[in-house]
Backbone as a chain_set.jsonl record, in Angstrom:
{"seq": "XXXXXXXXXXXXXXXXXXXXXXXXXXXXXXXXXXXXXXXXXXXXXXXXXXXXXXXXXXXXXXXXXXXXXXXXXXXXXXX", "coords": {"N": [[15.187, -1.094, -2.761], [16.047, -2.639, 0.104], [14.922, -3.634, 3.354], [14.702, -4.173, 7.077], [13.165, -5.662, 9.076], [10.838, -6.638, 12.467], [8.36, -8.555, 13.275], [6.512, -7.343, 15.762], [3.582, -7.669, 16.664], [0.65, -8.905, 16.879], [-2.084, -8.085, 16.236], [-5.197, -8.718, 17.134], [-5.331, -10.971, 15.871], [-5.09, -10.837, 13.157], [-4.091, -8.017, 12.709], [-1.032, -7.335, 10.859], [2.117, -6.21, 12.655], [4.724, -4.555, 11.763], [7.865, -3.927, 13.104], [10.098, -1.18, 11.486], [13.469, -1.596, 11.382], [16.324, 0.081, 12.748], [14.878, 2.997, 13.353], [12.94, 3.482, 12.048], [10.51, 3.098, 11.714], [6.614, 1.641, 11.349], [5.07, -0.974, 9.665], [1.969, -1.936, 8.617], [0.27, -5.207, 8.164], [-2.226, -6.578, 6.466], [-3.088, -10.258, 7.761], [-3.846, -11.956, 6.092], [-1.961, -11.373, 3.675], [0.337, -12.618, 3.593], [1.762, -16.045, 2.981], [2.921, -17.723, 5.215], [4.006, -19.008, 8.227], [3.249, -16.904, 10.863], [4.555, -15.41, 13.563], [5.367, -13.73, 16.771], [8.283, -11.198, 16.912], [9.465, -13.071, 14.697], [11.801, -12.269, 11.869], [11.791, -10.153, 9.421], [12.554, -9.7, 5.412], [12.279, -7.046, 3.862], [11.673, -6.43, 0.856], [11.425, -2.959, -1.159], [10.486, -1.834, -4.603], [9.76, 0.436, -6.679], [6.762, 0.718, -9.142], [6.302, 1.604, -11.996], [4.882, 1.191, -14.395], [2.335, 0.776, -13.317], [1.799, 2.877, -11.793], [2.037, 4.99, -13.797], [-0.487, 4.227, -15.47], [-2.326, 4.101, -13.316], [-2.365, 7.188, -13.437], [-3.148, 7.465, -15.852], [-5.418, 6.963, -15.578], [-7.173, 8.451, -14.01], [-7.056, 10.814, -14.887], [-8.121, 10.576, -17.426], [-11.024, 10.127, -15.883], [-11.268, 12.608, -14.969], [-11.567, 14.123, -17.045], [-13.729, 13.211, -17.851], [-16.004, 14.422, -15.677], [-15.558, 16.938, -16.109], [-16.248, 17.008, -18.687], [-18.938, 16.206, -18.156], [-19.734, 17.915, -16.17], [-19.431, 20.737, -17.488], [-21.641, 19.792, -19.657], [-23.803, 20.005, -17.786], [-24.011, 22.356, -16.802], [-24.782, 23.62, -19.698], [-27.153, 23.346, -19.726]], "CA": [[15.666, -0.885, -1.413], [15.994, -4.05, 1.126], [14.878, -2.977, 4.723], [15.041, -5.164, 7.624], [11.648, -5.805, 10.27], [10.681, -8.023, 13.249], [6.903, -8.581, 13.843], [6.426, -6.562, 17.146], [3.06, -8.052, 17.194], [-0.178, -9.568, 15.783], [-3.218, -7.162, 16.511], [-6.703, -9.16, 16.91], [-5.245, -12.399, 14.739], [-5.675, -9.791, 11.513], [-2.983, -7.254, 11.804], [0.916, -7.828, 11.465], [2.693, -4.788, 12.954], [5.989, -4.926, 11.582], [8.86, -2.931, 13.612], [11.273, -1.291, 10.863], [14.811, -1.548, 12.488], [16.672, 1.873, 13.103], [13.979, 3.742, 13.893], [12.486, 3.642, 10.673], [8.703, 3.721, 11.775], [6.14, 0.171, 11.518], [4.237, -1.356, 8.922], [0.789, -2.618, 9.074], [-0.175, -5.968, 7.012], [-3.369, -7.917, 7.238], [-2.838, -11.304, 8.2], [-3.944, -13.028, 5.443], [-1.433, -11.599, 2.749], [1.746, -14.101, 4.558], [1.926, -16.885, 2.734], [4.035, -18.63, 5.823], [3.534, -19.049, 9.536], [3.674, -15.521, 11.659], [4.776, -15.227, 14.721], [6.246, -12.365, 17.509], [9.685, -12.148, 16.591], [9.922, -13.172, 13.554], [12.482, -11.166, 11.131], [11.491, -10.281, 7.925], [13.488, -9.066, 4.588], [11.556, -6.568, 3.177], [12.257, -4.873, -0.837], [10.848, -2.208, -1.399], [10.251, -1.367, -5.661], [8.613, 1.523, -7.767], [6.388, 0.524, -9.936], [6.183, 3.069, -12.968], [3.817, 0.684, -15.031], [1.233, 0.903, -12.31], [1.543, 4.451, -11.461], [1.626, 5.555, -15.392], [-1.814, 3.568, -15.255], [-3.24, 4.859, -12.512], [-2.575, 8.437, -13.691], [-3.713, 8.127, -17.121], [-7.209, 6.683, -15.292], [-7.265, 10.022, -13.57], [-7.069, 11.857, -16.232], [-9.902, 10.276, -18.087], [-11.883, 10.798, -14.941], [-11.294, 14.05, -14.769], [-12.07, 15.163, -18.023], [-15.409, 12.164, -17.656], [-16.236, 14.918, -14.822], [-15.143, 18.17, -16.232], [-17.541, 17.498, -19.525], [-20.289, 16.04, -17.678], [-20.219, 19.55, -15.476], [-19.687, 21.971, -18.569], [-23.373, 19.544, -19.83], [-24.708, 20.192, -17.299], [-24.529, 23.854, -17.269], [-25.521, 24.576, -20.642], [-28.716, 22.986, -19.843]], "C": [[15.255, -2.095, -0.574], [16.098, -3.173, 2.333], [14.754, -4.527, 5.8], [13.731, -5.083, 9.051], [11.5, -6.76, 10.956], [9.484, -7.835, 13.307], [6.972, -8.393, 15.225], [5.226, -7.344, 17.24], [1.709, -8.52, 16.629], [-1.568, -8.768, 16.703], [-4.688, -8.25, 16.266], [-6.64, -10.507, 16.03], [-5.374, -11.233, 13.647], [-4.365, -9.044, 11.411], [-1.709, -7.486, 12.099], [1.255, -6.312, 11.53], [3.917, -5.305, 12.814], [7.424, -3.383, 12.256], [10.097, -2.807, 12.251], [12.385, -1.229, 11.583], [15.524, 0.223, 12.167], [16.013, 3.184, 13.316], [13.436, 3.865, 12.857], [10.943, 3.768, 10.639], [8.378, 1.59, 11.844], [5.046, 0.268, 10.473], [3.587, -2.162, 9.145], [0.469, -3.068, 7.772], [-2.001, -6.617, 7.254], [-2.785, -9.064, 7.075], [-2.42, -12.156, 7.106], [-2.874, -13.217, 3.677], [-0.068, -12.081, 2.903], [1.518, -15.227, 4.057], [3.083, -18.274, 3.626], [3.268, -18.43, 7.52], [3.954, -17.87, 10.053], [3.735, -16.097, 12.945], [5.615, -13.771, 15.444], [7.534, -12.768, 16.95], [10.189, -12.255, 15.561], [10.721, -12.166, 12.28], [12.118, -11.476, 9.616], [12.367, -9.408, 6.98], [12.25, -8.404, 3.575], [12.068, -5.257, 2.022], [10.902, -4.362, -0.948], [10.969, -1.361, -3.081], [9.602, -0.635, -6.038], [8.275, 0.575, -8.587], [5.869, 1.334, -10.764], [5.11, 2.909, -13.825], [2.627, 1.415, -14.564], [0.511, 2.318, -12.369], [1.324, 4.883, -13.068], [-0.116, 5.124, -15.581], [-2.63, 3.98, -14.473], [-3.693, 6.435, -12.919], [-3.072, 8.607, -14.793], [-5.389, 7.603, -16.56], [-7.9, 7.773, -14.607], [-7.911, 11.025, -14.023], [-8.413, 11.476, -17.012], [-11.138, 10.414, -17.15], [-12.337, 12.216, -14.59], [-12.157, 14.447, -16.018], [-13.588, 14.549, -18.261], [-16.368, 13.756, -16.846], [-16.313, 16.074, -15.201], [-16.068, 18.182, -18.039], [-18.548, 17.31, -19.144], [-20.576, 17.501, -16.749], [-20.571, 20.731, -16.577], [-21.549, 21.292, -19.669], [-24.383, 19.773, -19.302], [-25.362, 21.82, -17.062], [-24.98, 24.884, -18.519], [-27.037, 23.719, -21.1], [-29.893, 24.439, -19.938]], "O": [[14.087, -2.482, -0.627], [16.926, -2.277, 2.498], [14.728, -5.677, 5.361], [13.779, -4.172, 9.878], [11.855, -7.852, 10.512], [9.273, -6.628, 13.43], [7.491, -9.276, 15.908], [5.485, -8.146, 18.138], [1.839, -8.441, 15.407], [-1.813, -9.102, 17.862], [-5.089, -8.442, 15.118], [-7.643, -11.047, 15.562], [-6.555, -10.903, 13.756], [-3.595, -9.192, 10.462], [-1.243, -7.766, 13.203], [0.857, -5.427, 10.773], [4.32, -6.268, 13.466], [7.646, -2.261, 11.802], [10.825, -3.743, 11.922], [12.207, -0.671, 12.666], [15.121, 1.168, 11.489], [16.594, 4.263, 13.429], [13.523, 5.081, 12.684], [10.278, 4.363, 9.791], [9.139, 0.665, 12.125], [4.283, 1.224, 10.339], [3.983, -3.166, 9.736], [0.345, -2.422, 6.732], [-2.601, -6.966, 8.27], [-1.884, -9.086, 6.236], [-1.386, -12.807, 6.954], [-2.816, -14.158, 2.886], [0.672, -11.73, 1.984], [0.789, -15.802, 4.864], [3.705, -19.22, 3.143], [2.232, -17.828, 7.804], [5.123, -17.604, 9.775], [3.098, -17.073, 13.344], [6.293, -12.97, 14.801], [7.941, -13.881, 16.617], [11.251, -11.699, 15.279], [10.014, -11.274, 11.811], [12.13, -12.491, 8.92], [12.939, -8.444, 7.489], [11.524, -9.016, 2.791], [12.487, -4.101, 2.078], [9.788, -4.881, -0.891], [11.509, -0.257, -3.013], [8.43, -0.909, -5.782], [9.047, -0.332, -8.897], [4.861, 1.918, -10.364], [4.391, 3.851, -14.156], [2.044, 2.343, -15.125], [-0.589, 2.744, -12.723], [0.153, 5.092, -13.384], [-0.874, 6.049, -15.873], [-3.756, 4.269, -14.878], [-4.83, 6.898, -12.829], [-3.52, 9.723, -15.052], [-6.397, 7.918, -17.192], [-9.119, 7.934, -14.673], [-8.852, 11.768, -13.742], [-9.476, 12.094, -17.084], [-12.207, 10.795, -17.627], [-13.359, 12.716, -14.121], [-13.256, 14.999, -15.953], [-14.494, 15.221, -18.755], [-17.358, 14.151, -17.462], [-17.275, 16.631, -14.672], [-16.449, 19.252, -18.514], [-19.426, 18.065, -19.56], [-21.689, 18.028, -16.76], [-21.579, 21.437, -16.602], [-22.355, 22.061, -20.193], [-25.524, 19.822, -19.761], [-26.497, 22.295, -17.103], [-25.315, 26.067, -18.562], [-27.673, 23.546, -22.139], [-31.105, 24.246, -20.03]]}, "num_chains": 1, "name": "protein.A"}
């Protein structure tokens, strides 16, 4: 998905507040991940991708947490 944003405004030098267009709400960057000059104003083209890798990854680290958690409790109660 390609969305379309102007920088409404730069919070403290640190945060970019990005206005989505059509009423779409505003996204907050820190500063320093812009590889270009910011300014008010400025229109940005922003895609938006799933990443399934990631997320599959994250959830199987979950999962091993959980069950890390869920034998260390059942050890601890048949102390």
């Amino acid at each position: 998905m390609k969305i379309y944003g102007v920088i409404d405004r730069i919070e403290d030098d640190k945060i970019v507040v990005v206005n989505i267009l059509e009423n779409k709400g505003f996204m907050y960057f820190k500063k320093e991940v812009f590889e270009f000059k910011l300014y008010e104003g400025l229109w940005l083209k922003i895609e938006i991708l799933p990443d399934e890798e990631k997320t599959e990854k994250t959830k199987l680290k979950i999962i091993k947490l959980q069950h890390k958690l869920l034998k260390k409790s059942k050890d601890q109660k048949n102390k």
